[in-house]
C-alpha positions in Angstrom: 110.6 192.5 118.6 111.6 189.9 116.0 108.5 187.8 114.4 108.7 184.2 114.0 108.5 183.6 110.9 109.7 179.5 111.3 106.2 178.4 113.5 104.1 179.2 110.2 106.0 177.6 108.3 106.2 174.5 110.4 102.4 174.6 110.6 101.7 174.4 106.9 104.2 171.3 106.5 102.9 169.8 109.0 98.9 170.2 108.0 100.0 169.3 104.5 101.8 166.4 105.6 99.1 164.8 107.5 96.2 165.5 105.1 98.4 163.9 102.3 98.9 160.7 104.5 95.5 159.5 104.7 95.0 159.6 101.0 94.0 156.6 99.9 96.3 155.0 97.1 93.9 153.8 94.3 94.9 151.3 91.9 93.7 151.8 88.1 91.6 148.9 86.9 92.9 146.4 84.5 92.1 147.3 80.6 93.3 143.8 79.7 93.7 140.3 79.7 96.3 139.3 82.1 97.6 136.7 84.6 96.4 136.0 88.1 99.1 134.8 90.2 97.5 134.8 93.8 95.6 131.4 93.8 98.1 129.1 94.9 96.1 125.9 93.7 96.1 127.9 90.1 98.8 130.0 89.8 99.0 131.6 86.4 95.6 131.5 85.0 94.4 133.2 82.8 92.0 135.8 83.8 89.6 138.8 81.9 90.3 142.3 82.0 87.8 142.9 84.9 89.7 139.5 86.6 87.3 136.7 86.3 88.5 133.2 85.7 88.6 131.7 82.1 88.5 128.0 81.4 89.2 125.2 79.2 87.0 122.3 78.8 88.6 118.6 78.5 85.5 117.6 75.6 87.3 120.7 73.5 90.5 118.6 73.2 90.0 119.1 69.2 90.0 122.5 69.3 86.2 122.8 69.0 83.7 123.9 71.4 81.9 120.8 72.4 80.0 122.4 75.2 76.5 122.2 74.4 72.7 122.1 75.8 72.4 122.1 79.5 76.2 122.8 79.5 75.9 126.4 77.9 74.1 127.7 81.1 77.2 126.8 83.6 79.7 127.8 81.4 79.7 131.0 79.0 81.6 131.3 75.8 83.7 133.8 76.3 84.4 136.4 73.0 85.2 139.7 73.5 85.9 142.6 71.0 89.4 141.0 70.3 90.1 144.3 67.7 90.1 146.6 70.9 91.2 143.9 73.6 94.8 144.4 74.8 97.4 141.8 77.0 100.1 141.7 79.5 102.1 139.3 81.9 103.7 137.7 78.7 100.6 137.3 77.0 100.6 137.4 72.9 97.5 138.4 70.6 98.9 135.9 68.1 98.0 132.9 70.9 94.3 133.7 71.1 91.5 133.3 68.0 88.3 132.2 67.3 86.1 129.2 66.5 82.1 129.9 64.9 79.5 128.3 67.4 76.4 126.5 66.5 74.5 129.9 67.1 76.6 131.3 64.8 78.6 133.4 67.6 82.2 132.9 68.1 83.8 132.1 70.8 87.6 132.8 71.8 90.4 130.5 72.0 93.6 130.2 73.9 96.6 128.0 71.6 93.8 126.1 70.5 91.5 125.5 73.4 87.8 127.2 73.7 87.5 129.9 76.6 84.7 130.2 79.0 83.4 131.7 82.1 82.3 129.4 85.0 78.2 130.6 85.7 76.8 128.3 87.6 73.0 128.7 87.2 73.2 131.5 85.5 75.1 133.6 87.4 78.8 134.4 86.8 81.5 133.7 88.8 83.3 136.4 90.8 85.9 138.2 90.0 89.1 136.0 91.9 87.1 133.1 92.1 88.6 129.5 90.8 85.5 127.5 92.0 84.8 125.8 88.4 89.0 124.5 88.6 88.4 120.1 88.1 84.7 119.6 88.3 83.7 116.5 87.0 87.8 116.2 85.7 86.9 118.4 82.5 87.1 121.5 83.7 90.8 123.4 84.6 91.5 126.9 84.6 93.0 128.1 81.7 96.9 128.5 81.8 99.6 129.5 79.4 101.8 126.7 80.5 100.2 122.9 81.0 102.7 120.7 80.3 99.7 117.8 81.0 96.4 118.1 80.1 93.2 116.1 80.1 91.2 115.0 77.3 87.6 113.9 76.8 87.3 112.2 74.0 86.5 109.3 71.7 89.4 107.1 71.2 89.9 105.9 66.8 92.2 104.0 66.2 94.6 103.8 62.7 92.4 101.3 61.5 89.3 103.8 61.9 87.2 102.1 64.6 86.1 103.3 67.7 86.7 102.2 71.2 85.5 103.1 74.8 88.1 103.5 77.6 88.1 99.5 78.3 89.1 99.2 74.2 86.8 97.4 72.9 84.7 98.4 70.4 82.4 101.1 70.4 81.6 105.0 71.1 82.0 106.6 74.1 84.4 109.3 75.4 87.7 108.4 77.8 89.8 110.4 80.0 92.9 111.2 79.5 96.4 112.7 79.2 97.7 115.3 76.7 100.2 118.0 76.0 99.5 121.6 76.5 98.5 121.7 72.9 96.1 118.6 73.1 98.3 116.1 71.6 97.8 112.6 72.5 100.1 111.4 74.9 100.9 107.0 75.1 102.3 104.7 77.2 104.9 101.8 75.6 103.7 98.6 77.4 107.0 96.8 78.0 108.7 99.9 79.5 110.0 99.4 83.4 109.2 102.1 86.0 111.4 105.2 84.6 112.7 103.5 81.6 112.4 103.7 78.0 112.9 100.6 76.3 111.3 101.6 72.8 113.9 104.1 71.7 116.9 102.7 69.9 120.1 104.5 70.6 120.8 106.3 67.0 117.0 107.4 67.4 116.1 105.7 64.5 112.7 104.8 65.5 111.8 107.9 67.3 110.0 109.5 64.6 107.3 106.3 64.9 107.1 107.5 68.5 108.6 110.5 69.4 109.5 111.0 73.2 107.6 113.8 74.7 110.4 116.0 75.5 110.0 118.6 78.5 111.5 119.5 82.1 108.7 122.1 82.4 105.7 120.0 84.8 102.3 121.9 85.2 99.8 120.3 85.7 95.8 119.9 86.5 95.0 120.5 90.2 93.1 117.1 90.2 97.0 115.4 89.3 99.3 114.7 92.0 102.5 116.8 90.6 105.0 114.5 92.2 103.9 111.3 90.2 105.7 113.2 87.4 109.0 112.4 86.8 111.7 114.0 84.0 114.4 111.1 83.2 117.4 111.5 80.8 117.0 109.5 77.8 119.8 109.6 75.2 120.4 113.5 75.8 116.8 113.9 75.6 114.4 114.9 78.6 111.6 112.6 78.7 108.6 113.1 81.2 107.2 109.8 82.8 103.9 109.5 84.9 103.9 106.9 87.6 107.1 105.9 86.2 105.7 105.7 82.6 107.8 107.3 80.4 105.6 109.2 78.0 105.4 109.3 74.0 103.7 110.9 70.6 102.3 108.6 68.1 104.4 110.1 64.7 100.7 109.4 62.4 99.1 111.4 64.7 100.8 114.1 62.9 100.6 116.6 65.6 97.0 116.8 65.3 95.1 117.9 68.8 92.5 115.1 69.6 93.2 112.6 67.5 94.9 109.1 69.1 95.5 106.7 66.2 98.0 105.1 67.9 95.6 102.9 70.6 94.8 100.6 68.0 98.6 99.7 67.5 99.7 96.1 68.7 98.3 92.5 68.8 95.0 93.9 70.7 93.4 97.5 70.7 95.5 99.0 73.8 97.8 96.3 74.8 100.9 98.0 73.6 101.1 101.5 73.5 97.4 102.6 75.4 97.0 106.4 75.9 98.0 108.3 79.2 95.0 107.9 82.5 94.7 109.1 85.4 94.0 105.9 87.0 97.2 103.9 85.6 98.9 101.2 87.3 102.2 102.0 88.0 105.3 100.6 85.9 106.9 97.7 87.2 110.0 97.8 89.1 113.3 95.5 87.1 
């Protein structure tokens, strides 16, 4: 009598088969800094290697870490080992560096703007977490990509004086709008709603105030993305903001935190005032 030789066989496949489906697939944890994509308030922040959120801080518009006192125990600097850190999702070394803290200790930056970790009390965020995204309006996740930012800062004008957010004289910081890069962005007071009536047609004056060129609108989660507008202004793409069409100051010089050009005009803010939240909308022709 013949053996079977084929049920054995079938057997072992099958007994392999099964105890090979219930292994469990593990995923390697990150090494690196990288981008979290899975928030869909924050899409594209940056997060560390072990995937906690990293922040920017408005009072830091200068490039400096302003966060100081009671403020160092909600939010941590971050500064790891940068020699041995590595990056992904599009993320380049030659973007991040360093600034020296009071202490002494440095503190990493991301094109400019001061990292931290949201750790409230004392005790870190979790990994995943966004909770620190727009408290008190200075505080955004950090993201490769703003188009709009917000600044906390003192406004000085050309002339060298100070003035609080209502313009008159004296020190205080105001809220409001800048580039990615924290470059002061103004308002041209006898604009109409989505039109630019500073800009001469040869573009003779635009180096006085240079449109701020972009299609590209990320913003702040405290913002309402739709009161953004990109309009075509002599082949250029200029963003507006409740119909405001939006501009650099040229003595400014590309210089993050500084907003010369507030003092410009017959009074302190009357004709080109910086960016806010708040603004009333441009009027209609």
């Amino acid at each position: 009598m013949k053996k079977n030789i084929f049920f054995p066989a079938v057997v072992i496949l099958a007994v392999t088969f099964l105890s090979c489906k219930h292994d469990p697939v593990v995923t390697p944890p990150r090494t690196d800094i990288h981008v979290d994509s899975t928030n869909a308030q924050t899409a594209r922040h940056i997060v560390d290697k072990d995937g906690k959120t990293l922040y920017f801080f408005s009072n830091d518009v200068n490039g400096l870490s302003n966060c100081t006192g009671g403020c160092i125990a909600n939010w941590t600097a971050f500064n790891p080992d940068m020699t041995t850190t590595t990056f992904s999702d599009g993320l380049q070394s030659s973007d991040f560096a360093s600034v020296t803290l009071a202490s002494g200790e440095k503190q990493t930056t991301y094109k400019g703007w001061p990292l931290y970790y949201y750790t409230p009390g004392g005790v870190a965020e979790a990994a995943g977490q966004t909770t620190g995204e727009g408290i008190g309006n200075v505080w955004f996740v950090a993201k490769t990509n703003y188009s709009i930012m917000i600044a906390n800062f003192q406004l000085t004008g050309i002339n060298g004086i100070n003035y609080k957010s209502d313009y008159t004289p004296g020190d205080g910081r105001t809220n409001y709008f800048t580039d990615g890069n924290g470059l002061t962005l103004y308002a041209f007071a006898k604009d109409s709603a989505f039109l630019n009536k500073y800009t001469k047609p040869d573009l003779s004056n635009n180096a006085n105030w240079p449109i701020y060129e972009t299609e590209n609108i990320t913003v702040p989660s405290t913002l309402d993305k739709s009161l953004f507008v990109v309009i075509d202004v002599l082949g250029k793409k200029q963003l507006t903001y409740k119909g405001w069409p939006m501009y650099y100051f040229g003595p400014d010089n590309s210089v993050r935190g500084v907003n010369k050009g507030v003092s410009i005009g017959a009074t302190p803010g009357s004709a080109w005032p910086v960016i806010v939240k708040d603004a009333v909308p441009a009027p209609r022709l």
